[in-house]
PDB file with SEQRES, HELIX, SHEET and CRYST1 records, atoms N, CA, C and O in Angstrom:
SEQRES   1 A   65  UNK UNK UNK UNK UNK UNK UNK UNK UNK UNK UNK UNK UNK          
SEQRES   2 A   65  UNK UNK UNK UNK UNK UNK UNK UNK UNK UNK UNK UNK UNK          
SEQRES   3 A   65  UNK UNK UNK UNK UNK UNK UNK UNK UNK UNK UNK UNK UNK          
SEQRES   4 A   65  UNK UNK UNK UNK UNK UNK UNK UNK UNK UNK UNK UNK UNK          
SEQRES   5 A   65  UNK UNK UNK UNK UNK UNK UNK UNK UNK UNK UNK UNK UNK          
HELIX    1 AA1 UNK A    7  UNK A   31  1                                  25    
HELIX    2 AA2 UNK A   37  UNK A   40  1                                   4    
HELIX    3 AA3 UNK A   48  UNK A   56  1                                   9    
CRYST1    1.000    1.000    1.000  90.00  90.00  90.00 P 1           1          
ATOM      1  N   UNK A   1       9.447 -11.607  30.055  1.00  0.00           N  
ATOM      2  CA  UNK A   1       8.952 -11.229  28.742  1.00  0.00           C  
ATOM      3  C   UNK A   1       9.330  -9.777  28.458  1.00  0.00           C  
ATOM      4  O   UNK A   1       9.156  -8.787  29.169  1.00  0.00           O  
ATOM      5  N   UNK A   2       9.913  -9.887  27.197  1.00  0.00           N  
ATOM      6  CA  UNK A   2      10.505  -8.169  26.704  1.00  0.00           C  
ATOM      7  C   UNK A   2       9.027  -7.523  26.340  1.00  0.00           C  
ATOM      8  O   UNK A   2       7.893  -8.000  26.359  1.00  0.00           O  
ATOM      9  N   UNK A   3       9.568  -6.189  25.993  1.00  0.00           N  
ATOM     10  CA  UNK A   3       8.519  -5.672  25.404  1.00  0.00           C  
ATOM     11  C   UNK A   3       9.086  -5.097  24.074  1.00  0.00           C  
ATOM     12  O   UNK A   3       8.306  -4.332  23.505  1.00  0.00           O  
ATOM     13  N   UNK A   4      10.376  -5.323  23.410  1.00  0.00           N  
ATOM     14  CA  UNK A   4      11.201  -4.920  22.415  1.00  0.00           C  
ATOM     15  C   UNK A   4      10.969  -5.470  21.853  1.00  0.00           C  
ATOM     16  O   UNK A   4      10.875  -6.526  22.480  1.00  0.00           O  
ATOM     17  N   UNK A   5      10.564  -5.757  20.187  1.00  0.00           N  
ATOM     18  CA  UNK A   5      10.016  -6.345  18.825  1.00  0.00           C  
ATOM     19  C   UNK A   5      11.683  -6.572  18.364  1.00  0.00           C  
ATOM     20  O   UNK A   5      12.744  -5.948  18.326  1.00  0.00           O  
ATOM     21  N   UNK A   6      11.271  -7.541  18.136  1.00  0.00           N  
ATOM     22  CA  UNK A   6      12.804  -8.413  17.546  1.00  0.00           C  
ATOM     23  C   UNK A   6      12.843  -7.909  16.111  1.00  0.00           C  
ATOM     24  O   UNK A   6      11.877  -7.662  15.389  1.00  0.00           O  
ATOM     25  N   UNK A   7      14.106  -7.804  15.839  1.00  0.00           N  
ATOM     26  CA  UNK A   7      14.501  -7.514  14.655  1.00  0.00           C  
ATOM     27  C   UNK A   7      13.588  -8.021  13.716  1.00  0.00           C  
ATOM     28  O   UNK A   7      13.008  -7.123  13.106  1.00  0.00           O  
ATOM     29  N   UNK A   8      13.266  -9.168  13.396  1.00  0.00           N  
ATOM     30  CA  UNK A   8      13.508 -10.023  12.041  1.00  0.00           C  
ATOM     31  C   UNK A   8      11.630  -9.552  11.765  1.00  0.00           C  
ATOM     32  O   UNK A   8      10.916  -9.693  10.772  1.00  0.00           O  
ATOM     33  N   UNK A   9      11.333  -8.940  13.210  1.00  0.00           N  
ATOM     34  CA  UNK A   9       9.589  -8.639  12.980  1.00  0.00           C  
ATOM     35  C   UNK A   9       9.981  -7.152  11.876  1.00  0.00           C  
ATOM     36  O   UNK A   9       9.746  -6.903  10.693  1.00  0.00           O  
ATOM     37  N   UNK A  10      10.545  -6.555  12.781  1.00  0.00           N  
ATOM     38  CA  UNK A  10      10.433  -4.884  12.008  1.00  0.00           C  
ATOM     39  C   UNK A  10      10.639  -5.124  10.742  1.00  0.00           C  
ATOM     40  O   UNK A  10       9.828  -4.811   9.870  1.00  0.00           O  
ATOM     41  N   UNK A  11      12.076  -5.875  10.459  1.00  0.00           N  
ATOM     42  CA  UNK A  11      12.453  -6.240   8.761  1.00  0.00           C  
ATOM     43  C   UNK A  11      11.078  -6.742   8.240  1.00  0.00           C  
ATOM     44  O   UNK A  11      10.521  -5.963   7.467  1.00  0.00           O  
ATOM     45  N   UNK A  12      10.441  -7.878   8.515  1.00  0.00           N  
ATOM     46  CA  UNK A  12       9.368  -7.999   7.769  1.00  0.00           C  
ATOM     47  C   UNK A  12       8.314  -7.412   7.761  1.00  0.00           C  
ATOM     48  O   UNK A  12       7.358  -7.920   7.175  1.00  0.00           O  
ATOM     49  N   UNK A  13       8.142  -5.621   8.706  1.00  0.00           N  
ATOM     50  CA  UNK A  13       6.835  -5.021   8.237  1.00  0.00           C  
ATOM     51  C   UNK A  13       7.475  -4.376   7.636  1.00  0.00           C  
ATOM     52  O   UNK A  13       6.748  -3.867   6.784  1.00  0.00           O  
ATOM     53  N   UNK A  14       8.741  -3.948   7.496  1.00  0.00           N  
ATOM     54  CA  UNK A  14       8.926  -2.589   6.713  1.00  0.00           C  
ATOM     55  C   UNK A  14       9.400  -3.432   4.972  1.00  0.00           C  
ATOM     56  O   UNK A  14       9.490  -2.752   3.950  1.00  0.00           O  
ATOM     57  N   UNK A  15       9.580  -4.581   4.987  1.00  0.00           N  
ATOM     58  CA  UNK A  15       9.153  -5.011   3.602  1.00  0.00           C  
ATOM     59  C   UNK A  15       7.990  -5.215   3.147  1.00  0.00           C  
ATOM     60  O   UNK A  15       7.767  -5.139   1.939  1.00  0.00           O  
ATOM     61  N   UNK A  16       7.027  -5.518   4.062  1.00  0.00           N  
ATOM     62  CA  UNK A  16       5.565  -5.033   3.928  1.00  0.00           C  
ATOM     63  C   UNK A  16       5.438  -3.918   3.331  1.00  0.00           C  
ATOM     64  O   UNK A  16       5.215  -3.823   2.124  1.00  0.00           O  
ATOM     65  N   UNK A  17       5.557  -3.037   4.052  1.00  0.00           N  
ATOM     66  CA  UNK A  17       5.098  -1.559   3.663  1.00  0.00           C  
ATOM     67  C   UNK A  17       5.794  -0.976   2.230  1.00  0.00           C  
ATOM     68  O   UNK A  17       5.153  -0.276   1.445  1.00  0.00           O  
ATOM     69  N   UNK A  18       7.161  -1.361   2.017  1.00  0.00           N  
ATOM     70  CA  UNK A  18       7.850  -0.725   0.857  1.00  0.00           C  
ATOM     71  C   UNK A  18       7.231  -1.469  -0.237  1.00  0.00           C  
ATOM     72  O   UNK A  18       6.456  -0.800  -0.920  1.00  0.00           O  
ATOM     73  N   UNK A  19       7.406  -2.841  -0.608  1.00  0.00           N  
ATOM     74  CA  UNK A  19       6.433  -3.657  -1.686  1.00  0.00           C  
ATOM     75  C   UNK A  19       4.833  -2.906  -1.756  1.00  0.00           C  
ATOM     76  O   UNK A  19       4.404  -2.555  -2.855  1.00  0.00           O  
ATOM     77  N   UNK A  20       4.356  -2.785  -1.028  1.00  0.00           N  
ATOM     78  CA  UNK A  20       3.008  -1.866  -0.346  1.00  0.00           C  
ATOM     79  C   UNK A  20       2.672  -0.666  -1.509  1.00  0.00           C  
ATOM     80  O   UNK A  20       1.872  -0.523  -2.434  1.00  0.00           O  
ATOM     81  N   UNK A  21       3.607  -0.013  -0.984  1.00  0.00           N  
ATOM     82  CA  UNK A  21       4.381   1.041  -1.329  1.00  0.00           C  
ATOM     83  C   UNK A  21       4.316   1.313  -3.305  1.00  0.00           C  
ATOM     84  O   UNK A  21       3.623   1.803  -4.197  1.00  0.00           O  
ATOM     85  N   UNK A  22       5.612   0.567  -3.042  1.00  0.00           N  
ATOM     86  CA  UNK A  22       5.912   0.706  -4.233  1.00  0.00           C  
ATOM     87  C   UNK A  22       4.918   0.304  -5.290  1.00  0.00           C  
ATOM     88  O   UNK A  22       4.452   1.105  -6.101  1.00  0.00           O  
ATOM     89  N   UNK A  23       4.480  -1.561  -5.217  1.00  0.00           N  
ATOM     90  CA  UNK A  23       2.987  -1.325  -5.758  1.00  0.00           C  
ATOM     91  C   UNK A  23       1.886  -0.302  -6.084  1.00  0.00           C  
ATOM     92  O   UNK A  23       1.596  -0.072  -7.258  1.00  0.00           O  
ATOM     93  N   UNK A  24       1.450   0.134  -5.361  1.00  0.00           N  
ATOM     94  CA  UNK A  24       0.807   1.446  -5.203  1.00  0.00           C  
ATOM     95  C   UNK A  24       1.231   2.564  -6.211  1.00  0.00           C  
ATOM     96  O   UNK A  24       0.467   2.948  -7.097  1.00  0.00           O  
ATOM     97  N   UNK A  25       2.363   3.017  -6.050  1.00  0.00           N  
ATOM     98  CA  UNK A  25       3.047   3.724  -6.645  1.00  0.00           C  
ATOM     99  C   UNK A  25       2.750   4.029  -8.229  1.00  0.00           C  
ATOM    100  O   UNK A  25       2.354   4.943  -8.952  1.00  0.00           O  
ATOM    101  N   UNK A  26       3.293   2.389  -8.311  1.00  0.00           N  
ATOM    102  CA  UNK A  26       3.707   1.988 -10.293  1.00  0.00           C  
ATOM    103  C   UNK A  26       1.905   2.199 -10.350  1.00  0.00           C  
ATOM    104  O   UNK A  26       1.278   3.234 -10.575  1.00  0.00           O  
ATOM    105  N   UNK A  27       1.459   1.000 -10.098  1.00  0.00           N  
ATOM    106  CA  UNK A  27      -0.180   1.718 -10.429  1.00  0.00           C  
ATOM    107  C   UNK A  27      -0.623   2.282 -10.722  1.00  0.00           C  
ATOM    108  O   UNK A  27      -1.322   2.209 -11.733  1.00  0.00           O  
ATOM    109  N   UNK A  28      -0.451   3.375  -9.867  1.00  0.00           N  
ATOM    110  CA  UNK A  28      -1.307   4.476 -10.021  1.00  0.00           C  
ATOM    111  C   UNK A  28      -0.560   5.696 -10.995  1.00  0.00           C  
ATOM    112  O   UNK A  28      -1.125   6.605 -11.602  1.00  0.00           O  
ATOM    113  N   UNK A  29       0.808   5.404 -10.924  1.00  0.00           N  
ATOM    114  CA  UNK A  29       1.832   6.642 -11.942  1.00  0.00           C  
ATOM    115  C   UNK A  29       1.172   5.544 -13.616  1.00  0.00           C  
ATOM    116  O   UNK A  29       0.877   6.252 -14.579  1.00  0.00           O  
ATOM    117  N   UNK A  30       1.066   4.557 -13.740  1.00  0.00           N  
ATOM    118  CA  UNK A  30       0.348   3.723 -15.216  1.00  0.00           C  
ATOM    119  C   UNK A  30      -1.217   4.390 -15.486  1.00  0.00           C  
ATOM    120  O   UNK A  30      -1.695   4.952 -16.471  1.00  0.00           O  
ATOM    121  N   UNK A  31      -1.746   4.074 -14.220  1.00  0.00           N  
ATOM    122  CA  UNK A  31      -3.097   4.548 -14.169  1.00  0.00           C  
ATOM    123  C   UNK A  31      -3.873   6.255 -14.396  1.00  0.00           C  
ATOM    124  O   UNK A  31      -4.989   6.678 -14.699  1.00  0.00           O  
ATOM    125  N   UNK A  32      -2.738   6.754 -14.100  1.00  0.00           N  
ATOM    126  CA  UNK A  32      -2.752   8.582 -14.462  1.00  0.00           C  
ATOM    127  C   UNK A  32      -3.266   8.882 -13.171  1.00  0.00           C  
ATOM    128  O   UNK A  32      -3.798   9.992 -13.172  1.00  0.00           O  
ATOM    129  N   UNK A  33      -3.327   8.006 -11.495  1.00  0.00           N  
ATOM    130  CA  UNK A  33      -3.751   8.942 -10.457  1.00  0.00           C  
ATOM    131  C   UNK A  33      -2.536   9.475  -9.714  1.00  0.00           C  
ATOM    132  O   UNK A  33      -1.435   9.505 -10.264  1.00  0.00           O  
ATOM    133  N   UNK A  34      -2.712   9.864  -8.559  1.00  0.00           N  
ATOM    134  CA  UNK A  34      -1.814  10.688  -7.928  1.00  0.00           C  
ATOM    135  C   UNK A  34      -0.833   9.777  -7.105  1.00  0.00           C  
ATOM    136  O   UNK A  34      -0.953   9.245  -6.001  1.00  0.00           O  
ATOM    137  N   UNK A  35       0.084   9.786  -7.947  1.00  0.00           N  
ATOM    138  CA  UNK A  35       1.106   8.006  -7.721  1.00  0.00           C  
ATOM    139  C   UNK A  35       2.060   8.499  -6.720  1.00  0.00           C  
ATOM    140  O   UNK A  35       2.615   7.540  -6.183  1.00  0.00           O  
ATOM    141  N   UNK A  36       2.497   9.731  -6.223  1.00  0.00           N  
ATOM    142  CA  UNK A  36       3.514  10.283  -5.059  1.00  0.00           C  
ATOM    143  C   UNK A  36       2.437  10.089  -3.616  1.00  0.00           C  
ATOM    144  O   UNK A  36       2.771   9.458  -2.613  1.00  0.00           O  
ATOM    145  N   UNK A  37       0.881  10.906  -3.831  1.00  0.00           N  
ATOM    146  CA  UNK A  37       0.349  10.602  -3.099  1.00  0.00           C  
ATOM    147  C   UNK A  37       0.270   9.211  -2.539  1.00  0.00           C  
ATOM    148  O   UNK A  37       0.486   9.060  -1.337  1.00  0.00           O  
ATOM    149  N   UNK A  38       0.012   8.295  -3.215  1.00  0.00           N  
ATOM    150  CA  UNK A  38      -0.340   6.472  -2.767  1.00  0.00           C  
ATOM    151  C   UNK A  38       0.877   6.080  -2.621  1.00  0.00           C  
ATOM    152  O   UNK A  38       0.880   5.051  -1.946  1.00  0.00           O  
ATOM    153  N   UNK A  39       2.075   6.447  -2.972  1.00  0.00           N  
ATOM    154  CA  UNK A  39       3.187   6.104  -2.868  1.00  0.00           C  
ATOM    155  C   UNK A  39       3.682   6.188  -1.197  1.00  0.00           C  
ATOM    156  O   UNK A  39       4.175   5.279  -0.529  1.00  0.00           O  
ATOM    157  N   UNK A  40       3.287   7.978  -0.662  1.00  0.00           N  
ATOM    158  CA  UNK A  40       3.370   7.627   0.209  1.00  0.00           C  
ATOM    159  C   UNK A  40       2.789   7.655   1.402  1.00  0.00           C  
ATOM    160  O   UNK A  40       3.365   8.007   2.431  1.00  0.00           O  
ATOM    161  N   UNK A  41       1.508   7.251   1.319  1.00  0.00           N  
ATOM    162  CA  UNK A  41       0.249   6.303   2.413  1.00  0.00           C  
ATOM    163  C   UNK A  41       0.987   4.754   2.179  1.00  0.00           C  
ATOM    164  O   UNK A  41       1.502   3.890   2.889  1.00  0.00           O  
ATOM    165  N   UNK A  42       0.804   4.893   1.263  1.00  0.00           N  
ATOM    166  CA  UNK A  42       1.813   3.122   1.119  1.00  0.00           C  
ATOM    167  C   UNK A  42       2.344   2.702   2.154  1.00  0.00           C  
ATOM    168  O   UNK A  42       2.076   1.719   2.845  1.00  0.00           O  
ATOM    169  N   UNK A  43       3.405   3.769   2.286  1.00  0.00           N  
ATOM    170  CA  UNK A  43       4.447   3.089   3.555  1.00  0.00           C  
ATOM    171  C   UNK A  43       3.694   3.800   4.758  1.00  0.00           C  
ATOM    172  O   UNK A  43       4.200   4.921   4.714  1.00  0.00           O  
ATOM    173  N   UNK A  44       3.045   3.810   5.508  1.00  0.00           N  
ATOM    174  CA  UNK A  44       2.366   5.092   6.383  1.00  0.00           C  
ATOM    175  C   UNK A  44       1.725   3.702   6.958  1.00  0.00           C  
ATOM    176  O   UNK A  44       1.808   3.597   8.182  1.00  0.00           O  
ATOM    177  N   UNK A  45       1.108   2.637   6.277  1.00  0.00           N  
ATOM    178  CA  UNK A  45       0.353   1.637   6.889  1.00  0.00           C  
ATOM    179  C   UNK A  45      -0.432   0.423   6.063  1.00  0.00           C  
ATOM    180  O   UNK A  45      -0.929   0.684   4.968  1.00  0.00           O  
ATOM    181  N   UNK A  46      -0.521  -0.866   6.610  1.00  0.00           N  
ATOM    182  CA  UNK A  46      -0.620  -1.640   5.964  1.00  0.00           C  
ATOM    183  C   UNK A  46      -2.004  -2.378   6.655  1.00  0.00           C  
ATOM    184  O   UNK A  46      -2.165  -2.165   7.856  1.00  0.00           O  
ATOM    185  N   UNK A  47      -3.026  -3.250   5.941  1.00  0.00           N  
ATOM    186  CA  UNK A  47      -3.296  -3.160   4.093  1.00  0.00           C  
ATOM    187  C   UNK A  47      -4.193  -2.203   3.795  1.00  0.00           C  
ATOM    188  O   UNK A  47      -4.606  -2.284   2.638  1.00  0.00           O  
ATOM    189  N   UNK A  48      -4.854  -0.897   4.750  1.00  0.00           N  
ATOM    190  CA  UNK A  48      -5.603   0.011   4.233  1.00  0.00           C  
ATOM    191  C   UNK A  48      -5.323   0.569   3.012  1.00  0.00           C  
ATOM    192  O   UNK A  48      -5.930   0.015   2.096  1.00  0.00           O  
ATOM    193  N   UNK A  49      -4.785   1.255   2.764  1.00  0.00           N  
ATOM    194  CA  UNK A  49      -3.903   1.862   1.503  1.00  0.00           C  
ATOM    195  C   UNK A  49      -4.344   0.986   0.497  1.00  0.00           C  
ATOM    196  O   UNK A  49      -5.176   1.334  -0.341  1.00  0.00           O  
ATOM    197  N   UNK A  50      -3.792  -0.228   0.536  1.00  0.00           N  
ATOM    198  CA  UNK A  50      -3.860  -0.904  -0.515  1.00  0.00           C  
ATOM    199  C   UNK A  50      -5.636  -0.970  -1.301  1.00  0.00           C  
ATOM    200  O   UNK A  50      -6.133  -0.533  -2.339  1.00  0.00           O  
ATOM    201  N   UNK A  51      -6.156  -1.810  -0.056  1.00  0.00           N  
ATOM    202  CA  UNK A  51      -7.867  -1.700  -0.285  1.00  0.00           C  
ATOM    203  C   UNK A  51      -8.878  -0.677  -0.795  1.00  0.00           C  
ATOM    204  O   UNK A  51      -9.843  -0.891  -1.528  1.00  0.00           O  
ATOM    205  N   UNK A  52      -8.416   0.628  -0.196  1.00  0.00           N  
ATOM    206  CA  UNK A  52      -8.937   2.285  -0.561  1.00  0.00           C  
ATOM    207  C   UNK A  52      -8.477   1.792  -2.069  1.00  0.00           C  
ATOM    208  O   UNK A  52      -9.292   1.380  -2.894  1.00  0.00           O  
ATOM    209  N   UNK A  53      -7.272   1.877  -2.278  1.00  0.00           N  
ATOM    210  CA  UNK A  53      -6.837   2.156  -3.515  1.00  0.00           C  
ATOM    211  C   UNK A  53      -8.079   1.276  -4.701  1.00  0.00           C  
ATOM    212  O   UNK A  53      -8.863   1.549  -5.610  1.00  0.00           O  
ATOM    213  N   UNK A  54      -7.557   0.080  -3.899  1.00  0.00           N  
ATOM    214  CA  UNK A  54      -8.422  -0.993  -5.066  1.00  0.00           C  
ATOM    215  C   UNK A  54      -9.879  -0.695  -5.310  1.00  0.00           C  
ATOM    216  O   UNK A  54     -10.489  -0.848  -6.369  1.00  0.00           O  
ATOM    217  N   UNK A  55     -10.408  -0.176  -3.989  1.00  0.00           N  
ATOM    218  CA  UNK A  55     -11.965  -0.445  -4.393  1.00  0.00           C  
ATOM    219  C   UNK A  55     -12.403   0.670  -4.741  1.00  0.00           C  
ATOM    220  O   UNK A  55     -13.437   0.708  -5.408  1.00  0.00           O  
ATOM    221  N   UNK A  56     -11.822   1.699  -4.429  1.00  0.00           N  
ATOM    222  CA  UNK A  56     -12.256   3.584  -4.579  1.00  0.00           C  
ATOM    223  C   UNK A  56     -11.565   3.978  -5.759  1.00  0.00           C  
ATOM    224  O   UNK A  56     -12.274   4.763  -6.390  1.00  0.00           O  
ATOM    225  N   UNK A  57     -10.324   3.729  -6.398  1.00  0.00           N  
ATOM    226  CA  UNK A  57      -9.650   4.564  -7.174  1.00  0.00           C  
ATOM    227  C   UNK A  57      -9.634   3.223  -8.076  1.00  0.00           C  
ATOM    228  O   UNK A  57     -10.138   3.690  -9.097  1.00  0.00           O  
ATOM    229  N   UNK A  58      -9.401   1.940  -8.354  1.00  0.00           N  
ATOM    230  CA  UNK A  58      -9.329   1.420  -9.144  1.00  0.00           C  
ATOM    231  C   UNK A  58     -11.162   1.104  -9.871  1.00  0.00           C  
ATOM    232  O   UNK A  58     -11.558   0.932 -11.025  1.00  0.00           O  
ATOM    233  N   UNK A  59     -11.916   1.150  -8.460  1.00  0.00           N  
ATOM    234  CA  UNK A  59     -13.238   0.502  -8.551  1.00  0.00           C  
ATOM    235  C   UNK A  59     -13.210  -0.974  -9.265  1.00  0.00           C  
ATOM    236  O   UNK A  59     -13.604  -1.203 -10.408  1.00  0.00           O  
ATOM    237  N   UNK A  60     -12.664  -1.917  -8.354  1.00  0.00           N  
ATOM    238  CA  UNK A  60     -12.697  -3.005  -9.116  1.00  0.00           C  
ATOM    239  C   UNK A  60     -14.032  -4.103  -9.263  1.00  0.00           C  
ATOM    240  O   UNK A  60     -14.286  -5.017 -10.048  1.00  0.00           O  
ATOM    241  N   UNK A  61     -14.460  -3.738  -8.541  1.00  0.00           N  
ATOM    242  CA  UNK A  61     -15.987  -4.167  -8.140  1.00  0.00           C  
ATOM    243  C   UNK A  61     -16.997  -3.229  -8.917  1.00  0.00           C  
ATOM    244  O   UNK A  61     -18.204  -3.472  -8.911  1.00  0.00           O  
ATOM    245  N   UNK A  62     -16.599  -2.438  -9.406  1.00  0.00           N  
ATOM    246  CA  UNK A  62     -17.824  -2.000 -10.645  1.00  0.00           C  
ATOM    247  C   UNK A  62     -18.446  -2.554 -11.615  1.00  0.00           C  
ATOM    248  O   UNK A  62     -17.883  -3.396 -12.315  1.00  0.00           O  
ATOM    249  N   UNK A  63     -19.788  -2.153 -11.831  1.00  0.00           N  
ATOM    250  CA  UNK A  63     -20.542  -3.002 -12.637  1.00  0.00           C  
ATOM    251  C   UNK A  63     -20.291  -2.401 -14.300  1.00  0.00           C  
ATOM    252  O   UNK A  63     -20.649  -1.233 -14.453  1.00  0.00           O  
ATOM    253  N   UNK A  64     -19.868  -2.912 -15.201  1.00  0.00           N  
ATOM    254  CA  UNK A  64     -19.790  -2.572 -16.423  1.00  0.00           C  
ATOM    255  C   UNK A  64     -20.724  -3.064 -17.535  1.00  0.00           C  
ATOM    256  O   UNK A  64     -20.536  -4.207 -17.950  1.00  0.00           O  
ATOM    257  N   UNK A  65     -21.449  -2.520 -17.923  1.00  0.00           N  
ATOM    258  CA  UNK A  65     -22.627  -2.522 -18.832  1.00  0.00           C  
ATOM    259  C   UNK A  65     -23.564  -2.075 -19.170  1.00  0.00           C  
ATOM    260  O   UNK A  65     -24.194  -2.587 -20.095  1.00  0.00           O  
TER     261      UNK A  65                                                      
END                                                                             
């Protein structure tokens, strides 16, 4: 048993992370927050970033009324 991560793994986290990424990005540059910042935690790690984003900066779970 290797201990070397096969190609076809790395290709599919680091398309993880750039979609990640880039998501993040457009968002938050639409949204008026700090879209270079999330842009790049984006690629830094996956799905924290994403979740912070959604529930802290988007607050999607807020109560409106």
């Amino acid at each position: 048993m290797s201990n070397e991560l096969s190609p076809a793994l790395i290709i599919i986290v680091a398309a993880i992370l750039l979609l990640q990424s880039i998501f993040l990005f457009l968002d938050a540059r639409k949204r008026n927050h700090n879209y270079w910042l999330w842009g790049i935690i984006g690629l830094i790690q996956a799905p924290m970033p994403t979740l912070f984003y959604l529930l802290f900066v988007r607050k999607i779970f807020s109560k409106k009324g």
